[in-house]
C-alpha positions as CSV (number, residue, x, y, z in Angstrom):
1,X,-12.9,-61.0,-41.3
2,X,-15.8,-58.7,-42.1
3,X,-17.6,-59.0,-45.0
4,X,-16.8,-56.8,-48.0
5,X,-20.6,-55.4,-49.2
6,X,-21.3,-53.4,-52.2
7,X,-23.6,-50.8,-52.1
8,X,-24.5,-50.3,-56.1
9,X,-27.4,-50.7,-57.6
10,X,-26.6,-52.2,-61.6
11,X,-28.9,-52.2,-64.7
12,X,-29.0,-56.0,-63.9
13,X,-31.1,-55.7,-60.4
14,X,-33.6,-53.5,-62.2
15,X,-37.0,-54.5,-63.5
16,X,-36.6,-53.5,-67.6
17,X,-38.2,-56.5,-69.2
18,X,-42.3,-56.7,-70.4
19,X,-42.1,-60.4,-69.3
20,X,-41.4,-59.7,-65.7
21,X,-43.3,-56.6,-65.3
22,X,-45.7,-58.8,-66.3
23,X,-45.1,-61.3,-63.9
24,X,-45.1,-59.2,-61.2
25,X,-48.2,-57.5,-61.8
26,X,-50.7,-59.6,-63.7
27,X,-49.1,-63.0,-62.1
28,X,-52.0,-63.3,-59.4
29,X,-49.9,-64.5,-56.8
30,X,-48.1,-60.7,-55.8
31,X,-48.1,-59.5,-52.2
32,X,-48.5,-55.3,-51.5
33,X,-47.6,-53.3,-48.8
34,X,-47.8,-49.6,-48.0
35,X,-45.9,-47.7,-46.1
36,X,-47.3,-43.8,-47.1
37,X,-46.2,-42.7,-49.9
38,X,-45.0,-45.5,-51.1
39,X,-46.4,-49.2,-51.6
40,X,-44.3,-51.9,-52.4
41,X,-45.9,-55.2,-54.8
42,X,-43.8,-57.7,-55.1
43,X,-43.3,-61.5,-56.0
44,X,-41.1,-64.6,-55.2
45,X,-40.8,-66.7,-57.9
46,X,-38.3,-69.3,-59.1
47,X,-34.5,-69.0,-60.4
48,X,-34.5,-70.1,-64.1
49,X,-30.8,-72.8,-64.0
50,X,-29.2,-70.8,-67.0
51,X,-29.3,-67.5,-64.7
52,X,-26.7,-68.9,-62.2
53,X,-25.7,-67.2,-59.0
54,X,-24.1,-64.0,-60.8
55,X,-27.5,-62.8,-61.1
56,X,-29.1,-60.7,-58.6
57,X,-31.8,-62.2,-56.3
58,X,-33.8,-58.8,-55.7
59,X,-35.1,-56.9,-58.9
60,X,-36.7,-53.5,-58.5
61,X,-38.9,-51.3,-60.1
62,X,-39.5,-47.9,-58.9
63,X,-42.8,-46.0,-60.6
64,X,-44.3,-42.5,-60.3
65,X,-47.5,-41.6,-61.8
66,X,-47.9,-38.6,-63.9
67,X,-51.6,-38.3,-62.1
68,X,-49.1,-37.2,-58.9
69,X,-46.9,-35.1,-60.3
70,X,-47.2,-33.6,-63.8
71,X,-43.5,-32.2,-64.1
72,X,-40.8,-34.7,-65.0
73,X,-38.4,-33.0,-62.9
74,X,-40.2,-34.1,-59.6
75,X,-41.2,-37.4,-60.8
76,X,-37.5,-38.0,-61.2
77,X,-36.4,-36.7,-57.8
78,X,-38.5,-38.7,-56.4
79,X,-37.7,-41.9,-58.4
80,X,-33.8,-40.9,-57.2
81,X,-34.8,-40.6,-54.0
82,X,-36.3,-44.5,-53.9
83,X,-33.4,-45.7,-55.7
84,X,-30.5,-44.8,-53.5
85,X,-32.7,-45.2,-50.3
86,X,-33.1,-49.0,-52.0
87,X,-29.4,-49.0,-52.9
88,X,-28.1,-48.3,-49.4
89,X,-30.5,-50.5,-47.2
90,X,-31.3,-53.6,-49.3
91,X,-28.9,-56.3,-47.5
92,X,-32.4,-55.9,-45.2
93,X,-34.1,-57.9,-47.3
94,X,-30.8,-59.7,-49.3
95,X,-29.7,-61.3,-45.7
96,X,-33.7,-63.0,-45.4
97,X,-32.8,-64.5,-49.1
98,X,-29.4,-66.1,-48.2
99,X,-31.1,-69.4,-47.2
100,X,-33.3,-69.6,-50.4
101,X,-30.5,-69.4,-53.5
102,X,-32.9,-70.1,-55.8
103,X,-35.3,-68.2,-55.4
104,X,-35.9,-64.6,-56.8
105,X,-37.9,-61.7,-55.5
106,X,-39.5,-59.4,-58.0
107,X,-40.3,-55.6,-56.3
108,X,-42.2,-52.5,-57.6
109,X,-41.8,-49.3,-55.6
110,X,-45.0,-47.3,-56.3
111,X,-45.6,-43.6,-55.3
112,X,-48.6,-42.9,-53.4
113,X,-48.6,-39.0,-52.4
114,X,-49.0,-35.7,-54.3
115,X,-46.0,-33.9,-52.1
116,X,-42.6,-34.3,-52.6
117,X,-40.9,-35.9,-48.8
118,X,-37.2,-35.2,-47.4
119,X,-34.9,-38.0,-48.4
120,X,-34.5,-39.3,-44.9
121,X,-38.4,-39.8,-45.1
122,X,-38.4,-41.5,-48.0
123,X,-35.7,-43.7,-46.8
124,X,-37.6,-44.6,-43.8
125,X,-40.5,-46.3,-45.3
126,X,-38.2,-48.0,-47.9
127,X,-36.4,-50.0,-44.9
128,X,-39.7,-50.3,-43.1
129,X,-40.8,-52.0,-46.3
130,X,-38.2,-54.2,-47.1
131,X,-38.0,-55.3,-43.1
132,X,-41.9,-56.0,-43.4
133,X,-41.1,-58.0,-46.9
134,X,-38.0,-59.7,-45.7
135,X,-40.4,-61.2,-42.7
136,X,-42.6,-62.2,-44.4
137,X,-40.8,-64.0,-46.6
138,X,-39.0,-65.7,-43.6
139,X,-42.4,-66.5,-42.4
140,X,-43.5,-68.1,-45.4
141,X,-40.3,-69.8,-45.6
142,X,-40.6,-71.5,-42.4
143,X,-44.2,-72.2,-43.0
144,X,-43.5,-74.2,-46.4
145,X,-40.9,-76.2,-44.3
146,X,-43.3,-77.1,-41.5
147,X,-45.2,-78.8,-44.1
């Protein structure tokens, strides 16, 4: 029996709260990759016990500087186009989390360029980025149980 996977991407696996962007940023223990134009920072921190498994274990964040592009209208094309390219390849990185349940990974999607890409670009380096993540995370997970 295969199984059933859904491709959405819900308020709840987005980064919205000051506290985490936080986190993730200022934290001092974040990772970042790049993958032109986009870099990827993220963080693996701990599951708090009142957030249960109905949570989502990946949380994103996907920012576009005004320095790049001054009109709203490409800023947000490109924001769509890093959202659905996340929304259809992140069991990449959700299939390298299965063993840790209680962990959580916080990930900002940062644009680098000052020219808009073809989707299928743009979807590219997302999965190269969340392979690169997901192995790393795998490598540091086998590392920490070496020990």
């Amino acid at each position: 029996m295969p199984i059933t996977r859904r491709f959405t991407l819900c308020k709840e696996e987005r980064i919205c709260s000051k506290l985490l962007i936080d986190r993730l940023f200022n934290g001092g223990n974040s990772h970042s990759m790049v993958a032109f134009p986009l870099r990827a920072v993220y963080v693996i921190t701990d599951r708090n016990e009142m957030q249960g498994a109905t949570l989502p274990q990946v949380k994103i964040l996907v920012s576009v500087p005004k320095k790049h592009f001054k009109r709203a209208v490409k800023r947000n094309r490109v924001k769509r186009q890093v959202r659905e390219a996340y929304r259809k390849n992140k069991y990449i990185l959700l299939d390298k989390l299965q063993p840790m349940p209680n962990q959580e990974v916080l990930l900002a999607f940062i644009w680098l360029d000052n020219m808009l890409h073809a989707s299928a670009d743009v979807e590219n380096k997302v999965c190269n980025l969340l392979q690169r993540i997901g192995e790393k995370i795998e490598t540091d997970r086998k590392e920490t149980i070496q020990e």
